[in-house]
ROSE-4610 file (N, C-alpha, C; in Angstrom, 1 decimal, always signed):
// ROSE-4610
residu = [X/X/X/X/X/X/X/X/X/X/X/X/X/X/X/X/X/X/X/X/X/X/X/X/X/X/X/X/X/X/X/X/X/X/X/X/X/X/X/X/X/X/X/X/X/X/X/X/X/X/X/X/X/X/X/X/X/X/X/X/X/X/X/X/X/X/X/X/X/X/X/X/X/X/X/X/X/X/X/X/X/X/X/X/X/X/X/X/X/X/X/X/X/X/X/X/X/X/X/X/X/X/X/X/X/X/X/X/X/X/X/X/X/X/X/X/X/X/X/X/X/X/X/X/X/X/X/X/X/X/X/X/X/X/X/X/X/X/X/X/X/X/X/X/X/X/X/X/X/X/X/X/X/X/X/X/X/X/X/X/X/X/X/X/X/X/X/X/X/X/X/X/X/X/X/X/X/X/X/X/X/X/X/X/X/X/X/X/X/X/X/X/X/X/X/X/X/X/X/X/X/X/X/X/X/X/X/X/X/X/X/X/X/X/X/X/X/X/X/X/X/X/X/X/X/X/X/X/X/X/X/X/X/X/X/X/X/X/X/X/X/X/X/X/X/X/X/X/X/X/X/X/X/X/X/X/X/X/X/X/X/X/X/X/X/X/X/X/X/X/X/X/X/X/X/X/X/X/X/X/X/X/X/X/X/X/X/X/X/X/X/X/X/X/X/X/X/X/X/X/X/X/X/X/X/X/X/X/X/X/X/X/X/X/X/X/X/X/X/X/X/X/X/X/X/X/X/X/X/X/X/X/X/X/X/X/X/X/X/X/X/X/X/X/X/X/X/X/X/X/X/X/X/X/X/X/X/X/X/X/X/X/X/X/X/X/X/X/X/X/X/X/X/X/X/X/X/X/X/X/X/X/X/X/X/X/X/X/X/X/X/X/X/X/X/X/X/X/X/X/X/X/X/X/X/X/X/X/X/X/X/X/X/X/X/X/X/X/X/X/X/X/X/X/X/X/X/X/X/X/X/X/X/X/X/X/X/X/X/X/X]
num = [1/1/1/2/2/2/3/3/3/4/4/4/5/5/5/6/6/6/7/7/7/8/8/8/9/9/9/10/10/10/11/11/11/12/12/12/13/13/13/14/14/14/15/15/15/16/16/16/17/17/17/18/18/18/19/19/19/20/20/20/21/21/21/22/22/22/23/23/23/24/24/24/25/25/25/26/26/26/27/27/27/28/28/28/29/29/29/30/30/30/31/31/31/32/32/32/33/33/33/34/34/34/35/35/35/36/36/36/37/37/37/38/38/38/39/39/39/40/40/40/41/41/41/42/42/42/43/43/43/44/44/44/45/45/45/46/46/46/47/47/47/48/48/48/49/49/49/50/50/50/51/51/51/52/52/52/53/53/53/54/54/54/55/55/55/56/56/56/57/57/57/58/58/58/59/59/59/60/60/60/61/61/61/62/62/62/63/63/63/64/64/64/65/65/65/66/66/66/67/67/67/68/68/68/69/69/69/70/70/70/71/71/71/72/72/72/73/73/73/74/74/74/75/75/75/76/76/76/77/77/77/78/78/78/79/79/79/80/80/80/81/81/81/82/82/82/83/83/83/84/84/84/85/85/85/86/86/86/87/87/87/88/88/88/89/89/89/90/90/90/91/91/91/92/92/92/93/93/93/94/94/94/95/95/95/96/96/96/97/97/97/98/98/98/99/99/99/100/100/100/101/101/101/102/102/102/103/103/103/104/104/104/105/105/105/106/106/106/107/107/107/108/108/108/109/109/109/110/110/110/111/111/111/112/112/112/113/113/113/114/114/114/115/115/115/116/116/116/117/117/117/118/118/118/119/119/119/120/120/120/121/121/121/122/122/122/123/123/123/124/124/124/125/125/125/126/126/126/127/127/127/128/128/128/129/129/129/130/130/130/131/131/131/132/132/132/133/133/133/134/134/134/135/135/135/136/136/136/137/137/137/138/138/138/139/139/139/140/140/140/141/141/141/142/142/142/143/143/143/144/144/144/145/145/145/146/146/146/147/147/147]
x = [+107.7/+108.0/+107.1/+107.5/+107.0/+106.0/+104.8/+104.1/+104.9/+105.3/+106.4/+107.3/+108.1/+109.0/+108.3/+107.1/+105.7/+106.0/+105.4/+105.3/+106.5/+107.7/+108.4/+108.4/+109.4/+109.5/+108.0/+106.9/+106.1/+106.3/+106.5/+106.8/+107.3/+109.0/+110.4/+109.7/+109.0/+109.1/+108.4/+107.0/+106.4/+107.2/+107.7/+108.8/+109.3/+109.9/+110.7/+110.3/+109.0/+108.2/+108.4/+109.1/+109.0/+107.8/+107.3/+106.4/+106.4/+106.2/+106.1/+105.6/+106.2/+105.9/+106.0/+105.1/+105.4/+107.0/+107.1/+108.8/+109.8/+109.8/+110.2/+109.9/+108.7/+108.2/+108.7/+108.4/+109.5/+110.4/+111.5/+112.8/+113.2/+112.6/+112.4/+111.9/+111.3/+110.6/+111.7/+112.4/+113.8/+114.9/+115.1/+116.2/+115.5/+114.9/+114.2/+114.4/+113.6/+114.0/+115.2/+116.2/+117.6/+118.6/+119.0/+120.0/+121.4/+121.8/+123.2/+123.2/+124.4/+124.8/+124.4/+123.4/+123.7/+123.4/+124.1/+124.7/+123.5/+123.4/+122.4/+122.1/+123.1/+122.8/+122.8/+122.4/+121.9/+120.5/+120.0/+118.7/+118.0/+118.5/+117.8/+117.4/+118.2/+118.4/+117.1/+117.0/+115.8/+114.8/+114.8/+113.3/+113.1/+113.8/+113.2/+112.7/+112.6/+111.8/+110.3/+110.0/+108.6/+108.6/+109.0/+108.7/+110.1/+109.3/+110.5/+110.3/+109.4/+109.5/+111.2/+111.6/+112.1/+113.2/+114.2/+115.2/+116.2/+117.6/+118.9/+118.9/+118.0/+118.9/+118.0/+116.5/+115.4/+115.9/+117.1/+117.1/+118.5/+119.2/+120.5/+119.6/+119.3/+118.5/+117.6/+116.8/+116.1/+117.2/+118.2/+119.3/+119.7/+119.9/+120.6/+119.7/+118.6/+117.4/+116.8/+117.5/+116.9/+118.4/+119.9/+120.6/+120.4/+120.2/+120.0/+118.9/+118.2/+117.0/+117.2/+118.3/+118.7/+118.3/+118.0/+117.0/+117.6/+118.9/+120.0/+121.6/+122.2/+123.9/+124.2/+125.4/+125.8/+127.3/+128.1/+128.8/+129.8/+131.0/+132.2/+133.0/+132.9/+133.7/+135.1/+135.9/+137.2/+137.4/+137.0/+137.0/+137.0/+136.2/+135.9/+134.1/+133.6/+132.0/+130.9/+130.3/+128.7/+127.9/+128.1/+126.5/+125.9/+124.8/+123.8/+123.6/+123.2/+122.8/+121.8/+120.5/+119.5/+119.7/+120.6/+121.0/+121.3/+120.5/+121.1/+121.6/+121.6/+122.2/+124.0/+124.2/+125.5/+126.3/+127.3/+127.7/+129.1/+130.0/+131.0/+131.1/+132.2/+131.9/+133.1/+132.8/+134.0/+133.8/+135.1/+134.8/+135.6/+135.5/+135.9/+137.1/+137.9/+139.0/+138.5/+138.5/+137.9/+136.5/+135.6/+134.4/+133.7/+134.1/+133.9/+132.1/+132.0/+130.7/+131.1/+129.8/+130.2/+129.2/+129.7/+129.2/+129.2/+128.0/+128.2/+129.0/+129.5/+130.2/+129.7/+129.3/+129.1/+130.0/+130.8/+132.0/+131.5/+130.8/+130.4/+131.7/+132.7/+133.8/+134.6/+134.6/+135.2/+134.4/+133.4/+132.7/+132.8/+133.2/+132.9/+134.7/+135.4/+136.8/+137.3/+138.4/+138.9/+139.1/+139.2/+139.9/+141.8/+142.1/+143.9/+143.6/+144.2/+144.1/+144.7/+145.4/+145.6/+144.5/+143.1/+142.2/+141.6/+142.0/+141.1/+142.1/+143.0/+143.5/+143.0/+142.6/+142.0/+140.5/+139.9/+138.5/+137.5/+135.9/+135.4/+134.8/+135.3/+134.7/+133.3/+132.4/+131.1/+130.6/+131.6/+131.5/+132.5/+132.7/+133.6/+133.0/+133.8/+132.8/+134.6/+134.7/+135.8/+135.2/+136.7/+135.8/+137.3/+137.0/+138.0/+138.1/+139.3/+139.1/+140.1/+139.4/+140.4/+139.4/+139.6/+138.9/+137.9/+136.7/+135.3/+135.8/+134.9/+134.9/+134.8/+133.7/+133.5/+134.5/+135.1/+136.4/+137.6/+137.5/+138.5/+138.3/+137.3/+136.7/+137.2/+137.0/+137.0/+138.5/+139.3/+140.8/+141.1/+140.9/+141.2/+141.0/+139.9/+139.3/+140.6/+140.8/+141.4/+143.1/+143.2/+144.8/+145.1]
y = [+108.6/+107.8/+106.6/+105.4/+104.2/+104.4/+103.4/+103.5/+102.4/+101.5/+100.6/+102.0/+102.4/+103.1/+104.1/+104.4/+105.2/+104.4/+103.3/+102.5/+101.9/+102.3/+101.7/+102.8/+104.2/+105.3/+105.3/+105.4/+105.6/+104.1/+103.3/+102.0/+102.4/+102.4/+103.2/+104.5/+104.7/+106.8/+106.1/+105.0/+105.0/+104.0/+103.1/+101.9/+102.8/+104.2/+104.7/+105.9/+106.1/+107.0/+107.9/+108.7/+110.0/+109.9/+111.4/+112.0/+112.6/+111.7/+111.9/+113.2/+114.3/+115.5/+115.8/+116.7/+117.1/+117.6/+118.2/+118.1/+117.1/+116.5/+114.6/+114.1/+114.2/+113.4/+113.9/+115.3/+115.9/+115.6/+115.7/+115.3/+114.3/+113.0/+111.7/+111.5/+112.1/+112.3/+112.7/+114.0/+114.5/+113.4/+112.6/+111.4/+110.3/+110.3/+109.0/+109.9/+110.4/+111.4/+111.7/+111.9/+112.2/+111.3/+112.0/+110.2/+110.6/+111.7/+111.9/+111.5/+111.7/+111.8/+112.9/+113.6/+114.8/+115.2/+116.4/+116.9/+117.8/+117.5/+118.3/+119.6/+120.7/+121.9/+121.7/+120.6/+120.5/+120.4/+119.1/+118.7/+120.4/+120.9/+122.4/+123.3/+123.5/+124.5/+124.1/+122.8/+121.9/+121.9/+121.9/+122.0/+122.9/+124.2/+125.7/+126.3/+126.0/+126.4/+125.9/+124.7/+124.4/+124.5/+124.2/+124.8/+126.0/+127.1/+128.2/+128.4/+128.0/+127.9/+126.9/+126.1/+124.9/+125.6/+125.2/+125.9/+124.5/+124.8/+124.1/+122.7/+123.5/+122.9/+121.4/+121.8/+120.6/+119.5/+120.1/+119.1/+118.4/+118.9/+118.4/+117.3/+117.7/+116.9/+115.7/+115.6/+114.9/+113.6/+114.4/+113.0/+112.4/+113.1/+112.2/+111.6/+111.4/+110.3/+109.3/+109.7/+109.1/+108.1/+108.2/+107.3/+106.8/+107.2/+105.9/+105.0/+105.4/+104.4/+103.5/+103.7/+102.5/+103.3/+104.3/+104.8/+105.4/+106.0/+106.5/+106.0/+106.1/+106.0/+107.4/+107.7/+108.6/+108.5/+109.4/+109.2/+110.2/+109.9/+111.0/+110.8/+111.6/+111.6/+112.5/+111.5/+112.4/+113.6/+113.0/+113.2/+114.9/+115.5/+116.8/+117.2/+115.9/+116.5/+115.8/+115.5/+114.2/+114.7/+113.1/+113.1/+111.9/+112.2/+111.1/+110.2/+108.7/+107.5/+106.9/+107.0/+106.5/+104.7/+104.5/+103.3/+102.2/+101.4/+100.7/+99.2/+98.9/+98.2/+98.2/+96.3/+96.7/+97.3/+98.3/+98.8/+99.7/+100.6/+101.2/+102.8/+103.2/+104.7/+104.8/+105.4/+106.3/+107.8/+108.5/+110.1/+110.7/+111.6/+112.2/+113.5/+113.3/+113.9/+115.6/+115.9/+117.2/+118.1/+117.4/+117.6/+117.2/+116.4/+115.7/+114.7/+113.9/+113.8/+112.3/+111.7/+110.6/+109.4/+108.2/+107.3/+105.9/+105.3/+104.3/+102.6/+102.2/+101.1/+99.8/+98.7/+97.1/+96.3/+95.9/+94.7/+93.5/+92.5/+91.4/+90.6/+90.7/+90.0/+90.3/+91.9/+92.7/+92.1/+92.2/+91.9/+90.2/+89.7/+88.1/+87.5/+88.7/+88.3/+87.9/+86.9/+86.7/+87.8/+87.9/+89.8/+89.1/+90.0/+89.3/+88.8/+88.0/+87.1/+88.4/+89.8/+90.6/+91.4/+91.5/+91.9/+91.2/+89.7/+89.3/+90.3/+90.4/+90.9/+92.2/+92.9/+94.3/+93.7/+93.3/+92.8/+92.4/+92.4/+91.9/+92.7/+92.6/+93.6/+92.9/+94.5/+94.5/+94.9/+96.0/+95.8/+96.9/+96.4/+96.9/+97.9/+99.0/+100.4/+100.8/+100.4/+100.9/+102.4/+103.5/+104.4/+104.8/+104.8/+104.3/+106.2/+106.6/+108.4/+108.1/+108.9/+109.4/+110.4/+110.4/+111.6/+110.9/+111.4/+110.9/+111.6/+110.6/+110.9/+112.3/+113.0/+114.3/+115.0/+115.1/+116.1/+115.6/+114.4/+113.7/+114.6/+114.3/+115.0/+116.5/+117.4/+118.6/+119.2/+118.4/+118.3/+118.3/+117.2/+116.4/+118.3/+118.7/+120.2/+121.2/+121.0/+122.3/+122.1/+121.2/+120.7/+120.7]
z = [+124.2/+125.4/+125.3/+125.5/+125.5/+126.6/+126.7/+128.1/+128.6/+128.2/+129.3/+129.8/+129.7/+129.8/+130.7/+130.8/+131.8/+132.7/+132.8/+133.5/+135.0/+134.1/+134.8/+135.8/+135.2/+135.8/+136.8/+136.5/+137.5/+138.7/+138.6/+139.2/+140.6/+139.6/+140.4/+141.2/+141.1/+141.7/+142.7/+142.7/+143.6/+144.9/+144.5/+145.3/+145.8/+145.9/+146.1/+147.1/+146.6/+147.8/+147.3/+145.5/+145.3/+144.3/+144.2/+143.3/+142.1/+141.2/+139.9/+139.3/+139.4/+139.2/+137.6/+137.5/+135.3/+135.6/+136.0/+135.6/+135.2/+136.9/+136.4/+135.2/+135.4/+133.8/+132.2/+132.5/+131.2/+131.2/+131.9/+132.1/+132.0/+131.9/+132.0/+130.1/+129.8/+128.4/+127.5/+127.4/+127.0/+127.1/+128.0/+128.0/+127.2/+127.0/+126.3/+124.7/+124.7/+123.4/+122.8/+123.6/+123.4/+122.2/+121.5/+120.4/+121.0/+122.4/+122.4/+123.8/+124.0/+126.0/+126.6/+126.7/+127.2/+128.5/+128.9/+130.4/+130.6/+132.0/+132.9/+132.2/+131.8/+131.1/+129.9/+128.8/+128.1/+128.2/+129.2/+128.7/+130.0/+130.6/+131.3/+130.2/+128.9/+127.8/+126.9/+126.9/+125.7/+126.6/+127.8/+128.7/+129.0/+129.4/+129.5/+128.4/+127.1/+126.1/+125.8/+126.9/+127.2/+128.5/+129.1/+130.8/+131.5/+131.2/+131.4/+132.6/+133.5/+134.9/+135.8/+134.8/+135.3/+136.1/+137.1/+137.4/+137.4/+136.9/+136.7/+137.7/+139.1/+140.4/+140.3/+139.8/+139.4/+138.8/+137.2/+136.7/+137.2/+137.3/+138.5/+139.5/+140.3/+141.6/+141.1/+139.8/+139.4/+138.3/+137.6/+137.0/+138.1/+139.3/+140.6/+140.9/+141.2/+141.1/+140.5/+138.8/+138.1/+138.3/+138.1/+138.5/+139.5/+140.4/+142.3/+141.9/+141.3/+140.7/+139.6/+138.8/+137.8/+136.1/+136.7/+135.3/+133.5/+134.2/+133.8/+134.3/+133.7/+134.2/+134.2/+134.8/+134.9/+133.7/+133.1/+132.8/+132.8/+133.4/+133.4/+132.8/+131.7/+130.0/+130.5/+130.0/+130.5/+131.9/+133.0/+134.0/+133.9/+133.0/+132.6/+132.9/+132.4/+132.6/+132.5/+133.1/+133.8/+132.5/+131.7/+130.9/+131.2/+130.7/+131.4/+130.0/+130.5/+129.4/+129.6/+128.9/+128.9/+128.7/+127.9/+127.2/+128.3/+128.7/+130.0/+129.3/+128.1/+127.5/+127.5/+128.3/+128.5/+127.1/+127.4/+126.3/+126.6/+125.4/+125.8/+125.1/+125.1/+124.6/+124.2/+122.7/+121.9/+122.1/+122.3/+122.9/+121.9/+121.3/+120.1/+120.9/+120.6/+121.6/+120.6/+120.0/+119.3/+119.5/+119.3/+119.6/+120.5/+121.2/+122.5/+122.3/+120.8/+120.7/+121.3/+122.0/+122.4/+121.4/+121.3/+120.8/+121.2/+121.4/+121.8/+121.0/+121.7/+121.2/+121.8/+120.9/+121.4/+121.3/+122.1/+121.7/+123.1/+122.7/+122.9/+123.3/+122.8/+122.9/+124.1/+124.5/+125.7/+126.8/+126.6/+127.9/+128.5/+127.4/+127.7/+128.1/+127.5/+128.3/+129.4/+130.0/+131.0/+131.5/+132.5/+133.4/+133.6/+134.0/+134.1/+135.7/+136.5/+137.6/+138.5/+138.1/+139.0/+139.3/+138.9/+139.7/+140.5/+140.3/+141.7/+143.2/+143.0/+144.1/+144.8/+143.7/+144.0/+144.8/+144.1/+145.1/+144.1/+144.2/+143.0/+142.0/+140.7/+139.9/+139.4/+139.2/+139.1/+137.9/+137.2/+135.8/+135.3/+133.8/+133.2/+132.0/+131.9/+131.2/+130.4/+129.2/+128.3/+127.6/+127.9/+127.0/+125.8/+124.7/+123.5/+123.0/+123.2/+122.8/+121.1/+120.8/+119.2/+118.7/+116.8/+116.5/+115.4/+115.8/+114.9/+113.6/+112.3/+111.2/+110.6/+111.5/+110.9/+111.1/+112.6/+112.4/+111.6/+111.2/+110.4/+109.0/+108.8/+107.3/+107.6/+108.2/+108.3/+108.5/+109.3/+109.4/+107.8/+106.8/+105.2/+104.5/+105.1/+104.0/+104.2/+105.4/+105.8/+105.4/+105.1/+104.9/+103.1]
């Protein structure tokens, strides 16, 4: 973990009037750590093997914290299952309709597009999050073996 990245989180926790507890902080340490999307019962599984004290509901309650605070995104991948994104870089997601791995995507050009003149109708958009589904290379490869 960066000490910027300390710094902030302790920042945020204190603006905010919550307490920077070793848990938080672990939990906060694991997302920074992390190179995937991963879901609440992921990073519970990777933190109860150094704090077997921790319970599910901590780390549930503490991602919902760390999103109200700006710290993480939240992300609902195929309206199936909440993973969290440390990456607060604007950005988009390829979902691997097989393995369900997610990856991030930059298109500079998406973001900088006109919107069509029928959203001004809806009201004003605040941001736009494309998430692109097909099948990643590896199951591609693995599909090629099996055929």
């Amino acid at each position: 973990m960066t000490s910027r990245g300390l710094e902030q989180l302790k920042q945020l926790c204190n603006d905010a009037g919550i307490k920077l507890t070793h848990q938080r902080l672990e939990i906060f340490r694991e997302l920074l750590s992390s190179n995937d999307h991963p879901s609440a019962e992921i990073i519970y599984q990777r933190l109860h093997k150094k704090l077997p004290t921790i319970a599910i509901d901590t780390v549930y309650r503490t991602l919902a914290t760390f999103d109200e605070l700006g710290l993480v995104r939240k992300l609902h991948i195929m309206n199936e299952r909440t993973l969290f994104d440390t990456n607060l870089d604007i950005h988009h997601h390829f979902i691997c309709t097989r393995c369900r791995k997610v990856e991030d995507i930059y298109w500079p050009d998406f973001d900088k597009a006109m919107l069509p003149e029928s959203t001004e109708k809806m009201g004003k958009i605040q941001s736009r999050h494309l998430e692109m589904l097909g099948i990643c290379n590896e199951c591609l490869s693995k599909q090629e073996n099996q055929d």
